[in-house]
C-alpha positions in Angstrom: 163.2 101.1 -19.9 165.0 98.6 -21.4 163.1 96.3 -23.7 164.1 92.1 -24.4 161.9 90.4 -27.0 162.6 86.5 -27.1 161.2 83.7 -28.7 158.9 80.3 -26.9 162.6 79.0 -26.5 164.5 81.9 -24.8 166.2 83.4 -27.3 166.7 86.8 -27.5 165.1 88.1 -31.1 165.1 91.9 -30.3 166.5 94.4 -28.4 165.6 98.0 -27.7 168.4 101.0 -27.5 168.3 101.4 -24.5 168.7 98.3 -23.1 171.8 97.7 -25.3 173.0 100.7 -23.3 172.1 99.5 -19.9 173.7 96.0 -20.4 177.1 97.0 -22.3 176.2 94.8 -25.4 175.9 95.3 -29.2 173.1 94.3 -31.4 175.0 91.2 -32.9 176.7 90.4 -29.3 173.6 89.6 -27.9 170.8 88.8 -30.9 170.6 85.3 -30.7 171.9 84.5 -27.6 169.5 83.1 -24.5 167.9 85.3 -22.3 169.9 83.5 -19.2 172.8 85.8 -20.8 171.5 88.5 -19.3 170.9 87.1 -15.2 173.4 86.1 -13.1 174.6 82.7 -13.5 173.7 81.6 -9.9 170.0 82.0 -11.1 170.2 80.5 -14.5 169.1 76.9 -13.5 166.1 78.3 -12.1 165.2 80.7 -14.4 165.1 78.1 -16.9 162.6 76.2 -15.1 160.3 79.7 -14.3 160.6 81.1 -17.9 159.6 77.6 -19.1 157.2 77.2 -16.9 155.8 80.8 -18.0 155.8 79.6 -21.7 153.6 77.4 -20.9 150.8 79.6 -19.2 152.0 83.3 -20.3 150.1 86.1 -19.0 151.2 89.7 -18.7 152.5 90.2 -15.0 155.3 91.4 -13.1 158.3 89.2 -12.9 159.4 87.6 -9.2 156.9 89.3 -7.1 158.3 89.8 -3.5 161.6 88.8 -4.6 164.9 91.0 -5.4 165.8 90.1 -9.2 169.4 91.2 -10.5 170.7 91.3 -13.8 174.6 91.4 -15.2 176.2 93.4 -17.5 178.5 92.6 -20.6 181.2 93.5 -18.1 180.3 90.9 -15.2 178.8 94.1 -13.1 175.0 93.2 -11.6 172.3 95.3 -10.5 168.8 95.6 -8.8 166.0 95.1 -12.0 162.5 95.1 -11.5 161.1 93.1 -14.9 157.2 93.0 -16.3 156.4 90.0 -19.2 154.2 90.4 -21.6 153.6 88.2 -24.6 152.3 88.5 -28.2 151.8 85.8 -30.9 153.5 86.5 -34.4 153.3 84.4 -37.7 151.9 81.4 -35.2 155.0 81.7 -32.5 154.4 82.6 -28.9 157.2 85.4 -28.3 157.3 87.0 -25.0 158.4 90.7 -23.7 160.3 91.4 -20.8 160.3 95.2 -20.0 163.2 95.5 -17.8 163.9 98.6 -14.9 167.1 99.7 -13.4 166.2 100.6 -10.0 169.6 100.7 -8.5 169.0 104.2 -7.1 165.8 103.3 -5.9 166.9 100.5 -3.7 169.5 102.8 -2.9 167.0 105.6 -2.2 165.4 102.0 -0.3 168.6 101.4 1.7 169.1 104.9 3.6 164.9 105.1 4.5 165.8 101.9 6.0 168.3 103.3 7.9 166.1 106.0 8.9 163.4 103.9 10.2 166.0 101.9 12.1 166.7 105.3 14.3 163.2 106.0 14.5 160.4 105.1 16.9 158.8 102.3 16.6 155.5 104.3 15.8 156.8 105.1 12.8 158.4 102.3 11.3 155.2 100.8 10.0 155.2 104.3 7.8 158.3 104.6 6.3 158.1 101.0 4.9 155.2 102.1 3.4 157.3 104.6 1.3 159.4 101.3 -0.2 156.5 100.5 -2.3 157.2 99.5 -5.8 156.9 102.0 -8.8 157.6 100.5 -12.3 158.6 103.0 -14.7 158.0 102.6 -18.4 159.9 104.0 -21.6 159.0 102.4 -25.0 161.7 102.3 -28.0 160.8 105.2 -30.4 163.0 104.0 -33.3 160.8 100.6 -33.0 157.0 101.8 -32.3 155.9 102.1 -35.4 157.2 99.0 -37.2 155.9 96.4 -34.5 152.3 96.6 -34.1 151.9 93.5 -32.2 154.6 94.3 -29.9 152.7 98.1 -30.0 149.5 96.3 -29.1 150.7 93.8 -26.1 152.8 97.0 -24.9 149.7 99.5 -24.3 147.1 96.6 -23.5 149.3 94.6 -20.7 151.3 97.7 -19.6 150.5 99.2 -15.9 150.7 102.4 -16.2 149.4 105.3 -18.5 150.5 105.0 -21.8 149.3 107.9 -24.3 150.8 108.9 -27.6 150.0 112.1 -29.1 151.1 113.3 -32.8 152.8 116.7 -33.1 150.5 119.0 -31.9 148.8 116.9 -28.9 145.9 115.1 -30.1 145.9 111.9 -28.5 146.3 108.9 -30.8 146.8 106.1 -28.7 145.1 105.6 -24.5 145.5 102.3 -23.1 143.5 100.6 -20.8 145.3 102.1 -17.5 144.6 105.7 -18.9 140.8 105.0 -19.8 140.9 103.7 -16.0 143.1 106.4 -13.9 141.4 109.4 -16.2 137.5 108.0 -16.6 137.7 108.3 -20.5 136.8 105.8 -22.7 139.2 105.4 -25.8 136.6 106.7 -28.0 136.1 110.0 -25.9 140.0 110.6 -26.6 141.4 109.3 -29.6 141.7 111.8 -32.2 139.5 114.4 -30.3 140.8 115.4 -27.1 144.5 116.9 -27.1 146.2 116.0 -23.8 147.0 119.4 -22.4 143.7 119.1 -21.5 144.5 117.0 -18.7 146.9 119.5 -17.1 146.1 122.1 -14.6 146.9 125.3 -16.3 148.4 126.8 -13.2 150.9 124.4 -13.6 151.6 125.0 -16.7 152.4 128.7 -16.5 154.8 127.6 -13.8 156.9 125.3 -16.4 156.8 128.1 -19.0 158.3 130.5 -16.3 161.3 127.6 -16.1 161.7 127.1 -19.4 162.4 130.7 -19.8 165.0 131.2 -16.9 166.5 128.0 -18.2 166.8 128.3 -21.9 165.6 132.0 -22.2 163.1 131.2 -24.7 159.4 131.9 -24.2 156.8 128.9 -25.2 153.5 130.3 -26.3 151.5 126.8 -27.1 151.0 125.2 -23.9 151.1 121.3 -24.9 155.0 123.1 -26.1 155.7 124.1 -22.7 155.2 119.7 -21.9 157.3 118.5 -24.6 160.2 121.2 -25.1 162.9 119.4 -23.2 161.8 116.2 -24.6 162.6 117.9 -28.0 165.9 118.5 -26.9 166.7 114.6 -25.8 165.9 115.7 -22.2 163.4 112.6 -20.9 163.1 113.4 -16.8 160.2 112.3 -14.8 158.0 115.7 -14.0 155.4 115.4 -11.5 151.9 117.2 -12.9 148.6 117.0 -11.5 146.3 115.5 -13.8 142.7 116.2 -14.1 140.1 113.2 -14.4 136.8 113.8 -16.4 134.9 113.8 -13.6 137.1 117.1 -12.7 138.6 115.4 -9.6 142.3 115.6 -9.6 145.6 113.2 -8.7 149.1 113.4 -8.7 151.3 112.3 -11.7 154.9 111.4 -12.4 155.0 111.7 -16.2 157.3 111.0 -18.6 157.6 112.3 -22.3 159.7 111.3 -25.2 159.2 111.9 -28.8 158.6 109.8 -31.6 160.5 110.1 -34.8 160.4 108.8 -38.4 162.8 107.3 -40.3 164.5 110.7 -41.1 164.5 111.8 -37.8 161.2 113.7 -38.2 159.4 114.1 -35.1 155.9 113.2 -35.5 154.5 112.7 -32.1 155.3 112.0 -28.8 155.0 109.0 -25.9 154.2 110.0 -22.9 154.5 107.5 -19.6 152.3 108.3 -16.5 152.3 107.1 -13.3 149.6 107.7 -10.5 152.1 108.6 -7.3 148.8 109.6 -4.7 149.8 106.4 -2.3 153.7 107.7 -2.9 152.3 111.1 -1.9 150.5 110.2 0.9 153.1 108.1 2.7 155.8 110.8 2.1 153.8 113.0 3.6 152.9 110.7 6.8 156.7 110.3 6.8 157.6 114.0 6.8 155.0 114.2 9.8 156.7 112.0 11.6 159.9 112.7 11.6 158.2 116.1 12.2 156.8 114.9 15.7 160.2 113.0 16.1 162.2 116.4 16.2 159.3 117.7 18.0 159.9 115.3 20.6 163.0 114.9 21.1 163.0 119.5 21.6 160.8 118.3 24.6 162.9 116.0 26.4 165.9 118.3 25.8 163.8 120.9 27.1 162.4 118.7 30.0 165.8 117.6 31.1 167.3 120.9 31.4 164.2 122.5 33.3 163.9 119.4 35.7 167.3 119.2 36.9 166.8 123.1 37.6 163.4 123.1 39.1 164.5 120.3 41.3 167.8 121.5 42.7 166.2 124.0 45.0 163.6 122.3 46.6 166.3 118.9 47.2 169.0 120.8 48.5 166.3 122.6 50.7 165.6 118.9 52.3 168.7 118.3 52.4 170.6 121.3 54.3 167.2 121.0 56.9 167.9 117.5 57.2 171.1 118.3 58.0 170.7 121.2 60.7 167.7 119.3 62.3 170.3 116.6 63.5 172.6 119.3 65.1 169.4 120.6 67.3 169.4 118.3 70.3 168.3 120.3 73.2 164.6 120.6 74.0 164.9 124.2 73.9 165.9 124.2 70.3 162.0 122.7 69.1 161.1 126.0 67.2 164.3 125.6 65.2 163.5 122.0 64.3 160.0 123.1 63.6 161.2 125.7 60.9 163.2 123.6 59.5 160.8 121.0 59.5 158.1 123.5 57.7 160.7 123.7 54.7 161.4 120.5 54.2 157.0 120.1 54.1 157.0 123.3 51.3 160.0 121.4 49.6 158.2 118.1 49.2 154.8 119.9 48.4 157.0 121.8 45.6 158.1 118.5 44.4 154.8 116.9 44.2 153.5 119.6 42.1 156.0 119.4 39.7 155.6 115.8 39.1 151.7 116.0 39.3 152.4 118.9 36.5 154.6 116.1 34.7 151.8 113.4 35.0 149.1 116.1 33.6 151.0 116.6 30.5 151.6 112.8 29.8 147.9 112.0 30.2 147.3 114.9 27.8 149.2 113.8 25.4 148.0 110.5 25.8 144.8 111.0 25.2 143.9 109.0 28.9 142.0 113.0 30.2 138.1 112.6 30.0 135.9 114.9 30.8 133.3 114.1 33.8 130.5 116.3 33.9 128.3 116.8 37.4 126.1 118.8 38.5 128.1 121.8 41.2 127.8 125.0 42.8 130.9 127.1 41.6 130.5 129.6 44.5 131.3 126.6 46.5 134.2 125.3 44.6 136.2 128.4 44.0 135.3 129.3 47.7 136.7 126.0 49.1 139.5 126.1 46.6 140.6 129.4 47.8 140.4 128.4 51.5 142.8 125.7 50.8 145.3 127.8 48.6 146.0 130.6 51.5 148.0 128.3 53.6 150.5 128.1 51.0 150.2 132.0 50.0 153.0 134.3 51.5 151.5 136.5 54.6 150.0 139.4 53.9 148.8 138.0 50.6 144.5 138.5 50.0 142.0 136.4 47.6 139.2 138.2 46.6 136.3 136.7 45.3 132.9 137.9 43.7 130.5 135.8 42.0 127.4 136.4 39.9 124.6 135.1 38.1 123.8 131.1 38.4 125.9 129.1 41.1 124.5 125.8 39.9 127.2 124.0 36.3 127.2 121.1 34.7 131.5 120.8 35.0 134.4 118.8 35.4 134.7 120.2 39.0 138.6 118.8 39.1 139.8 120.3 36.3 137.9 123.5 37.2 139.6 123.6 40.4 143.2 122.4 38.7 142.6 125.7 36.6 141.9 127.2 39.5 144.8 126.5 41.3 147.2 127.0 38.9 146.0 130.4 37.7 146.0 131.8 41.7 149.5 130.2 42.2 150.6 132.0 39.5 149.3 135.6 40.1 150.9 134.8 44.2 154.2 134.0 42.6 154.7 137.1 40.2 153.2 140.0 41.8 154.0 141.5 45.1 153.4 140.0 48.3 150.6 142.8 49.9 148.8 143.1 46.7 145.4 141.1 46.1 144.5 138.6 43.6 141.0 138.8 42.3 138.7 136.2 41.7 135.6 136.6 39.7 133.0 133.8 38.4 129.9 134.7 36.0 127.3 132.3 34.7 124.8 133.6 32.4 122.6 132.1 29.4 124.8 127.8 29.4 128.5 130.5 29.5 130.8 130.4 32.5 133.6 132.9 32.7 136.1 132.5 35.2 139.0 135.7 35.8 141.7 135.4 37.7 143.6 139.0 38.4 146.8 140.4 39.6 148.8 143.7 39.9 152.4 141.8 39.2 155.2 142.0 36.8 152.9 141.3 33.4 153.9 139.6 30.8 155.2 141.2 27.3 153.8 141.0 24.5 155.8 138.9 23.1 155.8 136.2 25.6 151.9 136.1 25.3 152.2 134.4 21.7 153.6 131.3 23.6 152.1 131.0 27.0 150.4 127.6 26.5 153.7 126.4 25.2 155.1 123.8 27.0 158.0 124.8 29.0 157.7 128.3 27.7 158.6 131.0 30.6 158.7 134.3 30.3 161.7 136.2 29.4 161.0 138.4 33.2 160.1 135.6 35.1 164.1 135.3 36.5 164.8 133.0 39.6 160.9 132.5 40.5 160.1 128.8 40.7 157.8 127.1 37.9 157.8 124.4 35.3 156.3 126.3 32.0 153.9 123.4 32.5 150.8 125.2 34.5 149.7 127.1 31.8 149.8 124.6 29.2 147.8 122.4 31.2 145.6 125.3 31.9 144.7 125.7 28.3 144.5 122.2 27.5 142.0 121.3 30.3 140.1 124.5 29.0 139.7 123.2 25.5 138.7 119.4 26.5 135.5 121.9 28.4 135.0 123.5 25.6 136.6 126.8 27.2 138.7 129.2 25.5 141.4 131.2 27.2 142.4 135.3 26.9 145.1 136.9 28.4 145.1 141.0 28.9 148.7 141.4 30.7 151.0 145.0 30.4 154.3 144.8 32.0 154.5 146.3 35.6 150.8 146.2 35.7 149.2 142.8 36.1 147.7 139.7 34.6 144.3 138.8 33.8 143.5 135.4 32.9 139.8 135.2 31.0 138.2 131.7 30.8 135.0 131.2 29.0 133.5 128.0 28.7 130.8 127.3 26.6 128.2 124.7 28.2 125.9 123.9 24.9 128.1 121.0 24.4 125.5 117.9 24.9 128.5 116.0 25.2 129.0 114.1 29.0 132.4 112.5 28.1 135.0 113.9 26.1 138.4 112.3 25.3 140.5 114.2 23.4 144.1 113.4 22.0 147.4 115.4 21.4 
């Protein structure tokens, strides 16, 4: 942190170490000289005006608030700055303090999330500018701390982060008003009493001791040591520690630690700089979920694309070869051929429509648009009637057998029960063999309904059954036979807004069995669920 002291008038009285470093200048190149040496000269007219303007009225505040500030080297070269002012009165003068912030890798850092938003939805652009939100970061002078109290005073009193500095061993000597405030302390419960490893989850702390050990192969006993070893050795990097609040709640800290030394080069305590980086948490964490659901969607429409341009080849080229021969038959004897082909070109379009009714299911889903409509139903009835209308498409040959016991009378959403339905039987007639049955079985006892739809077909592995309500997950034996990987997906999902859970008992070679058991306590009549 670089660190300007000037006088009512602008010029610069004082200047820190660091900021000598971070502008290219020597103490006697720039003591002296005004303030507007520092900005770039397009701004100096203005600044004038502002920092007399401040002289006027000075308060402690952040410096061009909403605005991009720069400042210039020695050598000409400018940079991004973020300044704070302060102000103190000495021997009857008003002498102001302008704690002054590199952030040029931050607006860098700025830049490329920009970038990232720009190739990102919409939804999410709101949350990544979120991320750009301005952290100040503070590092005090140690060769000047202890000769300037007023500048000591205005520093930890105006200052808006935590500022705590310890002596040698840890025991707090100085807490300014942002630590009282982020830790619930008063300066009276801390000063001289409380050392400020007591802050620190200990967990934590056995973590850095482990580091310091594979680093510098040494092994730190004390645990306020393990804090401020690499400070000791001119090391003075942000570390992010969780800090614990006196009412034991807990938040998330980017400190900083330096040491403070005597005129020998003694260290006698340390400064440590903390800032509370929850909202930074949170928003990186709302980023990384998005981009997480980006990725996530953009898998899906690879996936979708690659499975739609399959699943709709056969059923077009079906149309279009019957299409094709039906124009050839033009005697009247040749009706049956017309009608076959006629037939197929019916099962084609059917096929189509459930694949794009399969489509629309999913993006209602995951739109949140599905709500559940309760009503009063007999189930026999349903399944009965839903069975009646699923043998037409069946191959020949190909049973439905259904048993029902207990209750007939639910409180359901009959169309998603039947969807479920349907699916389930379409899929036991399209993977097991054509003379075999598929069994049907309803039971409702004590507000439970447990539907079971059987086959004796190819099973599924093991394997396979960890992703079944994937979407666009197909088993690895499934082959040539027609299907989205939506049906079962939907299936599940339409279960869960009934407050149904799904099993699956399956063995290779030997059949399915599909297990739905919906609970009906639920006093809910309308459910609307989101994915």
């Amino acid at each position: 942190m670089g660190i300007v002291m000037a006088n009512s008038s602008g010029t610069i009285q004082s200047v820190n170490p660091f900021a000598l470093k971070l502008f290219g200048y020597t103490d006697d190149e720039i003591i002296g000289k005004p303030v507007e040496t520092l900005i770039p000269n397009r701004y100096h007219h203005k600044h004038i005006h502002n920092r007399e303007t401040y002289a006027n009225n000075p308060k402690s505040r952040p410096m061009g608030v909403g605005m991009d500030l720069f400042a210039v080297k020695k050598d000409g070269t400018e940079f991004p700055v973020e300044v704070g002012l302060g102000n103190y009165i000495t021997e009857g003068e008003q002498n102001l303090i302008a704690f002054i912030s590199d952030i040029s890798v931050r607006k860098k850092a700025e830049a490329e999330i920009e970038k990232l938003n720009s190739e990102l939805e919409m939804t999410i652009e709101q949350r990544t500018r979120d991320l750009t939100e301005t952290l100040r970061q503070l590092e005090i002078s140690r060769d000047r701390l202890e000769g300037v109290l007023s500048y000591q005073n205005a520093l930890f009193e105006n200052a808006g982060v935590m500022l705590m500095a310890t002596d040698e061993t840890g025991v707090i000597r100085l807490f300014n008003p942002e630590s009282a405030t982020n830790m619930g302390y008063t300066e009276l419960d801390v000063i001289n009493k409380k050392n400020i490893i007591s802050f620190h989850d200990a967990k934590e702390i056995a973590v850095k001791r482990k580091e310091l050990f594979n680093e510098y192969q040494i092994n730190v006993k004390n645990n306020f040591d393990v804090i401020v070893e690499k400070s000791k050795r001119n090391i003075h990097e942000e570390v992010q520690y969780t800090y614990i609040k006196n009412n034991g709640s807990t938040f998330p800290a980017s400190v900083t630690i330096t040491v403070i030394k005597d005129g020998i080069g003694k260290i006698t305590g340390f400064m440590v700089i903390a800032i509370d980086i929850s909202e930074r948490k949170k928003a990186e964490a709302e980023l990384r979920s998005a981009l997480e659901k980006e990725k996530e969607l953009n898998e899906l429409k690879s996936r979708f694309v690659s499975m739609a341009s399959h699943e709709f080849r056969t059923p077009l080229s079906t149309v279009l070869s019957s299409t094709y021969l039906i124009e050839k038959y033009t005697a009247t004897g040749e009706q049956p051929k017309r009608e076959k082909h006629l037939s197929r070109i019916i099962s084609s379009v059917n096929m189509l429509t459930d694949i794009l009714n399969d489509f629309l299911s999913v993006g209602k889903i995951e739109e949140g648009k599905i709500q559940v409509k309760r009503t009063l139903f007999s189930i026999q009835e349903l399944v009965s009637e839903t069975t009646d209308e699923m043998r037409i498409n069946l191959k020949p040959h190909r049973s439905i057998v259904y048993n029902h016991s207990g209750n007939t009378e639910v409180l359901m959403d009959a169309s998603m029960l039947k969807h479920i339905i349907m699916n389930l039987v379409s899929n036991a007639g399209k993977f097991s063999p054509d003379h075999n049955p598929i069994e049907i079985k309803t039971d409702c006892y004590d507000q439970q309904v447990i539907v079971s739809v059987k086959d004796l077909g190819i099973g599924i592995s093991k394997d396979d059954q960890k992703h079944l309500m994937e979407r666009f997950f197909r088993g690895a034996n499934a082959g040539n036979i027609q299907g989205t990987g939506l049906g079962l997906h939907i299936v599940s999902k339409y279960a869960e807004l009934m407050n149904g859970k799904v099993v699956c008992k399956s063995e290779l070679e030997k059949g399915t069995e599909f297990i739905i058991t919906f609970d009906l306590n639920s006093t809910d009549h309308e459910k609307n669920i989101s994915y």
